[in-house]
C-alpha positions as CSV (number, residue, x, y, z in Angstrom):
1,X,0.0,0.0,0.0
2,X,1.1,3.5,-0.9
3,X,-0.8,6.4,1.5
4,X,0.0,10.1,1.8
5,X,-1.0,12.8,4.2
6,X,-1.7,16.2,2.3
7,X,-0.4,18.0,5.3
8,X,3.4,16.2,4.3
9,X,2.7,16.7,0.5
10,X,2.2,20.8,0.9
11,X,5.3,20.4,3.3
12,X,7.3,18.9,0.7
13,X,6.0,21.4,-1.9
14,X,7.4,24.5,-0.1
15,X,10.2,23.0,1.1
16,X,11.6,22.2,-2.6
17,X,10.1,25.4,-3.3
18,X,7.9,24.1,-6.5
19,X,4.3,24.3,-7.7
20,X,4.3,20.8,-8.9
21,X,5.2,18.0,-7.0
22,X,4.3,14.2,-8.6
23,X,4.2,12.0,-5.9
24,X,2.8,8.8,-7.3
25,X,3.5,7.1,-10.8
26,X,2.5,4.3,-12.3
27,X,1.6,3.3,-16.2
28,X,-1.5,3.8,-15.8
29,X,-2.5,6.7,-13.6
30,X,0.1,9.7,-11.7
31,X,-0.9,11.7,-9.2
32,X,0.9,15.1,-7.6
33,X,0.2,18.3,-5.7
34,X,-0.2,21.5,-7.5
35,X,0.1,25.3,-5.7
36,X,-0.3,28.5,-7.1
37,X,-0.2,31.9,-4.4
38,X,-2.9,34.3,-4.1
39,X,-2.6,36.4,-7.1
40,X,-0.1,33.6,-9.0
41,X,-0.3,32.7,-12.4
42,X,-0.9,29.5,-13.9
43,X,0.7,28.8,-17.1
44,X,0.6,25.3,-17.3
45,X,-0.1,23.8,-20.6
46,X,-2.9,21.1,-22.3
47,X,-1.8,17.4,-21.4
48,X,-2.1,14.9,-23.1
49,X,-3.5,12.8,-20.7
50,X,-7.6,13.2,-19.1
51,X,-6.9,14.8,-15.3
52,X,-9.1,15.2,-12.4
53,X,-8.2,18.7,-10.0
54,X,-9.2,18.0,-6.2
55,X,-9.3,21.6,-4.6
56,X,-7.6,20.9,-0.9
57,X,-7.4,24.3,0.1
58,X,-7.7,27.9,-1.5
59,X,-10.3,29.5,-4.1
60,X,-10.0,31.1,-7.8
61,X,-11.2,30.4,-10.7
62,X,-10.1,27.5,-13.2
63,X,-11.2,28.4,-17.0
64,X,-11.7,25.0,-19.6
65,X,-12.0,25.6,-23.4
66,X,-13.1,29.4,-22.8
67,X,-15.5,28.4,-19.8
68,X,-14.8,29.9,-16.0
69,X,-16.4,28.5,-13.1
70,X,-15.2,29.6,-9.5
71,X,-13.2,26.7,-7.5
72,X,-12.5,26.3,-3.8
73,X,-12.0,23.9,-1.0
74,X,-13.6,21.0,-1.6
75,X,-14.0,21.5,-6.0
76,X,-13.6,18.5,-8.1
77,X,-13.0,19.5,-12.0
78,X,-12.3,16.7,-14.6
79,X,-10.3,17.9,-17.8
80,X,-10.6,15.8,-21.0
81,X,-7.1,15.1,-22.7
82,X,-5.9,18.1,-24.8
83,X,-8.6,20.7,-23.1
84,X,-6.6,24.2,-22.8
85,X,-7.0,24.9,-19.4
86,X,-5.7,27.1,-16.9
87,X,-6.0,28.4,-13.1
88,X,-6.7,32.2,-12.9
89,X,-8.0,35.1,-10.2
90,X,-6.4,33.0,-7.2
91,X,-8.0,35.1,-4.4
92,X,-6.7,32.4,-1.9
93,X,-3.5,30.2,-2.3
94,X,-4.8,27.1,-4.1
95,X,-3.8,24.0,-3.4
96,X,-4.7,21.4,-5.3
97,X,-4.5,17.1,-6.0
98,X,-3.9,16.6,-10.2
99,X,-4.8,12.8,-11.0
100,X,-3.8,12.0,-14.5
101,X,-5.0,8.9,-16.5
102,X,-2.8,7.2,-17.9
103,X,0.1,8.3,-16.1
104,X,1.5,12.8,-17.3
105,X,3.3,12.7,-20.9
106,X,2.6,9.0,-21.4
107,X,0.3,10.0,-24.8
108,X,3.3,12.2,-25.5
């Protein structure tokens, strides 16, 4: 069994002092923890793989394929593979779970 404790994933995060940090990987499915500050910008870019967002903590908006929709503690947003897709107006640092299916860059 592989378990995790968000609390040790966000203090990982600011310890290596990245937004992104993968913490599980497997051929099939990847998972890591994603923070942006209040105010930040996201420029991530489309994957090629489908991905789930689990808001943890924080609020902003999240716009897919031209449509907003406001996001906060406790938001669960599935993006299809290729979607553009972006976090924007972060009022509240965002923290946030990324599941992708199959595993990031495997349909690379």
């Amino acid at each position: 069994m592989q378990a995790y404790e968000v609390i040790d994933l966000l203090q990982e995060s600011q310890k290596q002092g990245k937004a992104w940090l993968e913490f599980l990987r497997t051929p099939t499915l990847s998972m890591g923890l994603y923070t942006l500050p209040a105010g930040g910008i996201d420029q991530q870019l489309p994957h090629t793989e489908d991905e789930v967002y689990c808001v943890v903590s924080g609020s902003g908006t999240i716009q897919v394929d031209g449509e907003d929709r406001q996001v906060s503690t406790g938001s669960i947003i599935y993006v299809a593979a290729n979607a553009q897709h972006h976090f924007h107006t972060i009022t509240e640092a965002l923290a946030v779970l990324v599941f992708f299916a199959p595993a990031e860059y495997t349909n690379k």
